[in-house]
TORKOL-4160 file (C-alpha; in steps of 0.2 Angstrom, whole numbers, padded with zeros to 4 digits, m for minus):
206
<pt num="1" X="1544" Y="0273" Z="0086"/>
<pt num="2" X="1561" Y="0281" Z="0079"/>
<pt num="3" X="1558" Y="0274" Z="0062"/>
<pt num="4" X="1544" Y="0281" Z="0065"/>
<pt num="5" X="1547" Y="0297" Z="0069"/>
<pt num="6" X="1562" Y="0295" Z="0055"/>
<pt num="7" X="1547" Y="0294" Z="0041"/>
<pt num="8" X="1539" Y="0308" Z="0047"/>
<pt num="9" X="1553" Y="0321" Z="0048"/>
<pt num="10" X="1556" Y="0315" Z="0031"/>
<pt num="11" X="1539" Y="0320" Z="0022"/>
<pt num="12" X="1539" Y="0335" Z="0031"/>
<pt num="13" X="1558" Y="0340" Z="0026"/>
<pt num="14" X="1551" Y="0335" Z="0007"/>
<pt num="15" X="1535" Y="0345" Z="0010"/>
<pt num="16" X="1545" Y="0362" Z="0014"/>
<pt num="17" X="1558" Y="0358" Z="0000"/>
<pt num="18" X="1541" Y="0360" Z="m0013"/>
<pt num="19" X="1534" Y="0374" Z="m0003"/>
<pt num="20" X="1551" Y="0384" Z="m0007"/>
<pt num="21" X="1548" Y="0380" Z="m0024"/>
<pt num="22" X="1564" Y="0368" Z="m0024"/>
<pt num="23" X="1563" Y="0355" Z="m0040"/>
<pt num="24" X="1558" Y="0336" Z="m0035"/>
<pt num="25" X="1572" Y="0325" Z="m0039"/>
<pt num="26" X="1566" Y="0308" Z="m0044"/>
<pt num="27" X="1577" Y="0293" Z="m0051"/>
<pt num="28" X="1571" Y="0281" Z="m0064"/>
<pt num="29" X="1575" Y="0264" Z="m0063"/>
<pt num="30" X="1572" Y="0256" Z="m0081"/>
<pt num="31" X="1574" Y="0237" Z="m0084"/>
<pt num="32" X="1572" Y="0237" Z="m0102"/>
<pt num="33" X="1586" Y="0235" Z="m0115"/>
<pt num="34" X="1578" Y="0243" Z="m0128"/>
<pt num="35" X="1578" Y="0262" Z="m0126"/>
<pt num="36" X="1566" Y="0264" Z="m0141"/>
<pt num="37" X="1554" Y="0251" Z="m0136"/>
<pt num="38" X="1537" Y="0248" Z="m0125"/>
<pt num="39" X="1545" Y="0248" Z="m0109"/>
<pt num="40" X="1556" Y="0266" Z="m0114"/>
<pt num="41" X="1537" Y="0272" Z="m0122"/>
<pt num="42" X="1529" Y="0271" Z="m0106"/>
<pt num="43" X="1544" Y="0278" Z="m0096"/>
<pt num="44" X="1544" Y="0292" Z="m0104"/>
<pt num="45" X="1527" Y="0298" Z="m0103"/>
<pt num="46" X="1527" Y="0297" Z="m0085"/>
<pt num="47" X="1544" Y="0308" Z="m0084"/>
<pt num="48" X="1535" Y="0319" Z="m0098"/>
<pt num="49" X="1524" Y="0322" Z="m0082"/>
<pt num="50" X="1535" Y="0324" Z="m0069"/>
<pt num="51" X="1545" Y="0337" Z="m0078"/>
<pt num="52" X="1527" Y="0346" Z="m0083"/>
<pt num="53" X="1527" Y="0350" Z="m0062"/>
<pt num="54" X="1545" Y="0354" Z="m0063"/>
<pt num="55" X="1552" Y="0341" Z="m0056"/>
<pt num="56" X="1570" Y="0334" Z="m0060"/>
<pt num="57" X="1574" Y="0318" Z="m0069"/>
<pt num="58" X="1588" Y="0304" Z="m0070"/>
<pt num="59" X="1587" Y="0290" Z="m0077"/>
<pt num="60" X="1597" Y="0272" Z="m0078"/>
<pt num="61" X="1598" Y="0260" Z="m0088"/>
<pt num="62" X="1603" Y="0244" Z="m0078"/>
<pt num="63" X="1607" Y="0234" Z="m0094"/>
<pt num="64" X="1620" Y="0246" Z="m0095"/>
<pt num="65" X="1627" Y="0244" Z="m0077"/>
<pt num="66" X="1636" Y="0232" Z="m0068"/>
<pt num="67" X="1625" Y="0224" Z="m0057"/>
<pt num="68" X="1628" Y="0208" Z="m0053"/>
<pt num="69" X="1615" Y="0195" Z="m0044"/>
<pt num="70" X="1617" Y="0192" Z="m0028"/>
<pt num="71" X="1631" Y="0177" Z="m0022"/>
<pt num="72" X="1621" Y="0172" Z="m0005"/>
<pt num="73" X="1636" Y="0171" Z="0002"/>
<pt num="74" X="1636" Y="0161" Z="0018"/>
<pt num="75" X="1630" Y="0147" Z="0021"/>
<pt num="76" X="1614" Y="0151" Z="0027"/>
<pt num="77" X="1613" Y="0159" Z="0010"/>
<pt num="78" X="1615" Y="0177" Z="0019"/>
<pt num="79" X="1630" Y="0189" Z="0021"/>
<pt num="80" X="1635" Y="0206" Z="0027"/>
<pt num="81" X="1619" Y="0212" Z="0019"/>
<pt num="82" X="1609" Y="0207" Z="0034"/>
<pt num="83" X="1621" Y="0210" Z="0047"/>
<pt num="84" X="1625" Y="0228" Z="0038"/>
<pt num="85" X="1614" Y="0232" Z="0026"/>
<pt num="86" X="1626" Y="0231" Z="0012"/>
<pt num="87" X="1633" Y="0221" Z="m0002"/>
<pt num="88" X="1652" Y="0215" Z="m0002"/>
<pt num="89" X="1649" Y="0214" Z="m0022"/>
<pt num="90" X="1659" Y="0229" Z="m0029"/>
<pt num="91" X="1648" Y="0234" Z="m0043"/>
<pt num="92" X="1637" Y="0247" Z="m0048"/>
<pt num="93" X="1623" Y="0244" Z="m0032"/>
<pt num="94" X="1631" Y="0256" Z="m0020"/>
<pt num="95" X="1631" Y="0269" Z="m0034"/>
<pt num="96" X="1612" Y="0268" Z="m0037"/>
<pt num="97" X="1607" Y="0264" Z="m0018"/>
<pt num="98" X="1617" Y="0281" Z="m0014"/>
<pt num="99" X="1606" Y="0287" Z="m0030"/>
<pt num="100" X="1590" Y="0284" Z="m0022"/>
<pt num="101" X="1595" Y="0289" Z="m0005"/>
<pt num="102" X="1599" Y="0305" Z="m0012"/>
<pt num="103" X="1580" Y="0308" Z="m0019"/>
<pt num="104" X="1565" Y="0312" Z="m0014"/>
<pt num="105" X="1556" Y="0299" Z="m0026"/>
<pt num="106" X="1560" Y="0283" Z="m0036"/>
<pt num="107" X="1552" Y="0275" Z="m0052"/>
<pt num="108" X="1555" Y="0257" Z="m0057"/>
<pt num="109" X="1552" Y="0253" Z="m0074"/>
<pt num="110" X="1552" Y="0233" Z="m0083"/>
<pt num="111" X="1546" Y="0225" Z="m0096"/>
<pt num="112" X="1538" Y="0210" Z="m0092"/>
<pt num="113" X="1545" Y="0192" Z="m0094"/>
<pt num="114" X="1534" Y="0176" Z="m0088"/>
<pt num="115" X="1522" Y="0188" Z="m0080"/>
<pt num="116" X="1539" Y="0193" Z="m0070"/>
<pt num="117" X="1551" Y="0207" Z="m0069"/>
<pt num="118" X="1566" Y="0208" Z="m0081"/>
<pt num="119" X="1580" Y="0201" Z="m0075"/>
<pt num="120" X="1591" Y="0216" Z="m0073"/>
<pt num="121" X="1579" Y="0223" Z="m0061"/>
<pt num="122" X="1577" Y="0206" Z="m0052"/>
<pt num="123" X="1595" Y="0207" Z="m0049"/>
<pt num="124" X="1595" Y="0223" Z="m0043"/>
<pt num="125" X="1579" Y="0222" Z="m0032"/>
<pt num="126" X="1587" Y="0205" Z="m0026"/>
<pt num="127" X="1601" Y="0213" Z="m0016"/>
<pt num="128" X="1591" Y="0228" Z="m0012"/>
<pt num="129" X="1580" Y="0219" Z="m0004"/>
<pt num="130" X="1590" Y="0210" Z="0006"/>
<pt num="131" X="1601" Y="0226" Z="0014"/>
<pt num="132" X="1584" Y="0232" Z="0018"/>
<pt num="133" X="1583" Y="0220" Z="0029"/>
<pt num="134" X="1594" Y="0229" Z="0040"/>
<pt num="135" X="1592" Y="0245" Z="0048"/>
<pt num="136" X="1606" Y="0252" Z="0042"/>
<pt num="137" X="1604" Y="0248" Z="0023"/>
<pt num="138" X="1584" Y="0254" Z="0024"/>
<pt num="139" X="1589" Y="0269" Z="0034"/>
<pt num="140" X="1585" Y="0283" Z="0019"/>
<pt num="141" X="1573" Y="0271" Z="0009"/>
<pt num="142" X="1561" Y="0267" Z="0022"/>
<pt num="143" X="1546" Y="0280" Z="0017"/>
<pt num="144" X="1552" Y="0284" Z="0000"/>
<pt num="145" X="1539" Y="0288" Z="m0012"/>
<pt num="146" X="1539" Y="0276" Z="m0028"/>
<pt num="147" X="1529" Y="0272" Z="m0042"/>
<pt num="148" X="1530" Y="0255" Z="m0052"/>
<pt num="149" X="1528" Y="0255" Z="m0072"/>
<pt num="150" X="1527" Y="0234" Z="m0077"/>
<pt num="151" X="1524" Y="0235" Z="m0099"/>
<pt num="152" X="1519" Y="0218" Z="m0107"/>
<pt num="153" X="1523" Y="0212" Z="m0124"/>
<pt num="154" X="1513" Y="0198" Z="m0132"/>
<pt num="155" X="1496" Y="0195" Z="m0125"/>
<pt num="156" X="1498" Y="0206" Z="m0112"/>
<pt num="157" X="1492" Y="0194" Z="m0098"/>
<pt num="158" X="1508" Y="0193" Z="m0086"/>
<pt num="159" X="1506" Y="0212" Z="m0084"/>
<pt num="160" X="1495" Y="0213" Z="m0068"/>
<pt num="161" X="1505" Y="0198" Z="m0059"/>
<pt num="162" X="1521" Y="0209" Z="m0064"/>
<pt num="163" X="1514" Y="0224" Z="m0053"/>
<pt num="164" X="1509" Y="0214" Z="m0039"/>
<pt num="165" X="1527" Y="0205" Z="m0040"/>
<pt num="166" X="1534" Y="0223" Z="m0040"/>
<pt num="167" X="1524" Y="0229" Z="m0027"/>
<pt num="168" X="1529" Y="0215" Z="m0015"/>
<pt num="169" X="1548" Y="0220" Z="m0016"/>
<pt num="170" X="1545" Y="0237" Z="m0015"/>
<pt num="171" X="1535" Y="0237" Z="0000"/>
<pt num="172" X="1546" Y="0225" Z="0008"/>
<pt num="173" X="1562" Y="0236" Z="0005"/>
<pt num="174" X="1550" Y="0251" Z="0013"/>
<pt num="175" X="1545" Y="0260" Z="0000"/>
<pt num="176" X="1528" Y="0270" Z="0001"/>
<pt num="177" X="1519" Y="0266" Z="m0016"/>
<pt num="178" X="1510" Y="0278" Z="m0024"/>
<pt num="179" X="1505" Y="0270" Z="m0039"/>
<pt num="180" X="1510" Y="0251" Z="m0049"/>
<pt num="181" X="1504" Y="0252" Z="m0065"/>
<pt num="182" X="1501" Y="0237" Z="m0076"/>
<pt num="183" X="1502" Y="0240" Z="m0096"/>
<pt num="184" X="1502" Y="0230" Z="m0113"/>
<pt num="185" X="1505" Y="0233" Z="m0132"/>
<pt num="186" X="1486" Y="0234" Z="m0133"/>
<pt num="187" X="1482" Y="0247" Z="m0124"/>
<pt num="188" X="1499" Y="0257" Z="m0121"/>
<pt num="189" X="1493" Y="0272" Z="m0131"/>
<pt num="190" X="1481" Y="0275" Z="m0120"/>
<pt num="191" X="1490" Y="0274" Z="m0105"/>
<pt num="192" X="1501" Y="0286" Z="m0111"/>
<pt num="193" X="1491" Y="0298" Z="m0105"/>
<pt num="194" X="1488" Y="0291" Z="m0089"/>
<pt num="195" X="1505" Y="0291" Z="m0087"/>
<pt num="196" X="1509" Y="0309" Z="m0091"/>
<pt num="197" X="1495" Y="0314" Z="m0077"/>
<pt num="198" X="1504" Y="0302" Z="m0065"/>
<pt num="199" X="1519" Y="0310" Z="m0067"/>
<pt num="200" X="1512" Y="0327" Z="m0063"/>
<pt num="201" X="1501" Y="0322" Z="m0048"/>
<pt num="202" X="1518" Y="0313" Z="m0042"/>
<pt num="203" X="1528" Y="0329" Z="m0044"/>
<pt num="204" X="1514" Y="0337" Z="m0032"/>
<pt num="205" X="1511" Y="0327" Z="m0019"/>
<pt num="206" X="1525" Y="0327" Z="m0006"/>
């Protein structure tokens, strides 16, 4: 019932901020190495959007961060991140779990590999994943808006499978999704568009 409760407060807290006209501070999480490329295409259409309804916008690279995969570091292949909801790995993750914390909305963004996330985002959803399993560590994530972007190379199959992958993390760390959207080489022009609109429909809604 506190979580709850917790949830609610939350919305409404967000809900007040846009009604005073205060900007929507999103983080975007991209997964991609190439900042030129599909994935970094696709991204930026959807922040074209959020920006269009005045929201704010910052973006990391994780390829260029230090995160490291998780060590499962007991026995039982667990550690403090399930007693309290945290990772004895000093890297970059505390830095980008205060990051999302500190918003009001989160876009994750990969390329896909064997119908799959990149592994940089892997890596990072790993751990995040598993501090969510405690209170503590989902305490500021739990009812978070977030939207998933997964853009496929090649034949563009593995781009459906990608979002629900995505989508299964996300929901299990406690994020509210608002939108997972699958796209390929073939048809990313058009859903640049789509995109964009997102982006702007995301920035209103609270």
């Amino acid at each position: 019932m506190g979580i709850q409760i917790g949830i609610g407060l939350r919305i409404i807290l967000n809900t007040i901020k846009m009604i005073k006209g205060e900007k929507m501070k999103t983080i975007v999480i991209t997964g991609s190495r190439n900042n030129k490329g599909q994935t970094a295409k696709a991204t930026g259409a959807l922040i074209e959007g959020l920006k269009d309804a005045s929201a704010t916008t910052e973006e990391f690279f994780l390829v260029n961060m230090d995160i490291q995969r998780c060590r499962q570091c007991n026995d039982d292949g667990w550690g403090i991140c399930r007693t309290e909801g945290k990772c004895i790995i000093d890297d970059d993750f505390k830095m980008l779990v205060e990051k999302i914390k500190d918003s009001q909305a989160v876009v994750f963004a990969t390329p896909v590999y064997f119908s799959d996330l990149s592994e940089s985002l892997r890596a990072f959803l790993d751990r995040l994943r598993r501090t969510c399993m405690n209170e503590a560590g989902k305490s500021g994530i739990e009812g978070k808006r977030a939207i998933g972007v997964c853009v496929a190379g090649g034949g563009g199959g593995g781009a459906p499978v990608c979002t629900v992958n995505l989508e299964k993390i996300l929901q299990r760390c406690g994020f509210v999704l608002v939108d997972v959207v699958p796209v390929k080489r073939q048809n990313l022009d058009e859903k640049l568009e789509i995109l964009k609109s997102i982006g702007r429909n995301f920035s209103k809604k609270q």
